[in-house]
Phi, psi and omega in degrees: 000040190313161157046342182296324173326282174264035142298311189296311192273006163276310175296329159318272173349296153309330156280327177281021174257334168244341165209164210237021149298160185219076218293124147294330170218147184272164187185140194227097193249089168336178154306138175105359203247021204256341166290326171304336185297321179268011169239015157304149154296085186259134196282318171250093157260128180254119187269137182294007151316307169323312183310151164254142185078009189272159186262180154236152225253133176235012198260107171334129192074025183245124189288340174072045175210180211224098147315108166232156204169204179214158195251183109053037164063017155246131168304121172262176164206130185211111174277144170250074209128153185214175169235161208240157167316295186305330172312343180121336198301145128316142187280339178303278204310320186303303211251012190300323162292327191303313113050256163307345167257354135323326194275314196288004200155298174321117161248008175212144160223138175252147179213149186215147185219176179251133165233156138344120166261122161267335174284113200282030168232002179243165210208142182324124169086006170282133172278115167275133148294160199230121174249351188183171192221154164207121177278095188251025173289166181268023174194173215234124169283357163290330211279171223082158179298156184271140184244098174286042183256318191275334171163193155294114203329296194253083184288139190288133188212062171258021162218009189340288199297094188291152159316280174296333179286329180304303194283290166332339172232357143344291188275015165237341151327300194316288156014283217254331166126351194290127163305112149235160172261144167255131173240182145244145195263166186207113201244145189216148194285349193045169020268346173267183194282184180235183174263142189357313207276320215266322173270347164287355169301292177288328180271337183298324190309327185101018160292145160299296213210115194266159168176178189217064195215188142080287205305274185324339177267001165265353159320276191303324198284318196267322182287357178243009147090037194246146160289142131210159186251134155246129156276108147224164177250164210275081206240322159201178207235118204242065168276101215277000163280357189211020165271160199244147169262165207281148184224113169292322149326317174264342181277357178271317167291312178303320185278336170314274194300318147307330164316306193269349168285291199298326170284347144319295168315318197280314176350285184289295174303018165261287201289012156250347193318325179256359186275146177301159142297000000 
């Protein structure tokens, strides 16, 4: 990891130089999430171009820029748009904001993504909780000599997914009237989808729900000392006795409606984020 320490505080610096705020929580907000951007208070938006060392986001409906403001009155950083494996990136370069929004603060992160449903119990526009992951990328946002600065060479990871944040928005889904799941997720490098055999493949592993996104930055999330929570919604249904082939338009529609669910949800678990269970 020659030189990401000061990387990292060079792209700190550079933010604190334009807001003068301090996120308690990072938010990563997928497709379908772009109404949550809008009920930030935002003091600052920054496109990541600007940023130093930040990538740019090239994935269609990721608006590509860095929300800093407050949700419910807790000061955020909220990327709006993320980067992908398939984009070309280094998994260094992918999670490289988680990075940063440690340095500026952070002590919760949330990510949300649009996926694949394999579970023939979950339905189009359904929220999954993320309790666990299987990582089928073909690289470790880790690998390299380790900067114990940053974190433990061999991070313990029987828990990526905190526990009381799984359960605190169970009961606040519950709550709120929304269908969610706790599911597991299975990140594949993309960029295309797969095929019949790959999901009967992938569901024998005991994945929920496929996407190709999320699992590193919660690699890097857990090895930097962050509580994190995963959201995705449900966006098309990857039964391989009943596939269809993908239609991006609609599957744009479906993360739209599920969005607007889900964005209900992180509301209310940001403005409960300090309330007991």
């Amino acid at each position: 990891m020659d030189g990401l320490w000061d990387e990292i505080h060079e792209a700190e610096q550079w933010l604190k130089a334009r807001w003068a705020g301090a996120p308690r929580v990072g938010l990563i907000l997928g497709t379908g999430l772009g109404g949550l951007a809008a009920r930030i208070q935002t003091d600052v938006a920054i496109p990541y171009s600007e940023i130093p060392h930040f990538p740019r986001s090239t994935s269609p409906s990721h608006a590509g820029q860095l929300i800093c403001g407050t949700l419910e009155n807790i000061p955020v950083m909220a990327m709006e748009g993320r980067f992908h494996y398939y984009e070309g990136y280094s998994l260094r370069q992918v999670t490289f904001p988680i990075r940063v929004m440690k340095a500026m603060g952070a002590e919760t992160l949330v990510l949300t993504s649009a996926v694949g449903g394999m579970n023939p119990q979950y339905g189009l526009a359904d929220i999954v909780i993320l309790e666990d992951h299987i990582n089928l990328l073909p690289d470790n946002p880790l690998r390299g000599v380790n900067d114990d600065r940053l974190g433990p060479r061999f991070p313990d990871m029987s828990a990526p997914w905190d526990r009381e944040l799984i359960e605190k928005a169970r009961r606040i889904a519950l709550s709120l009237g929304i269908t969610a799941h706790k599911g597991v997720l299975v990140a594949v490098p993309g960029p295309n989808l797969e095929t019949r055999a790959e999901y009967r493949m992938l569901r024998m592993m005991g994945a929920d729900i496929v996407g190709m996104s999320t699992v590193p930055e919660c690699i890097v999330a857990t090895h930097a000392g962050l509580k994190t929570a995963g959201f995705s919604i449900v966006t098309d249904m990857c039964l391989p006795d009943a596939l269809e082939p993908a239609d991006i338009s609609k599957i744009l529609k479906v993360a739209a409606e599920g969005g607007a669910q889900l964005e209900r949800l992180l509301v209310e678990f940001v403005r409960q984020l300090d309330q007991p269970n």
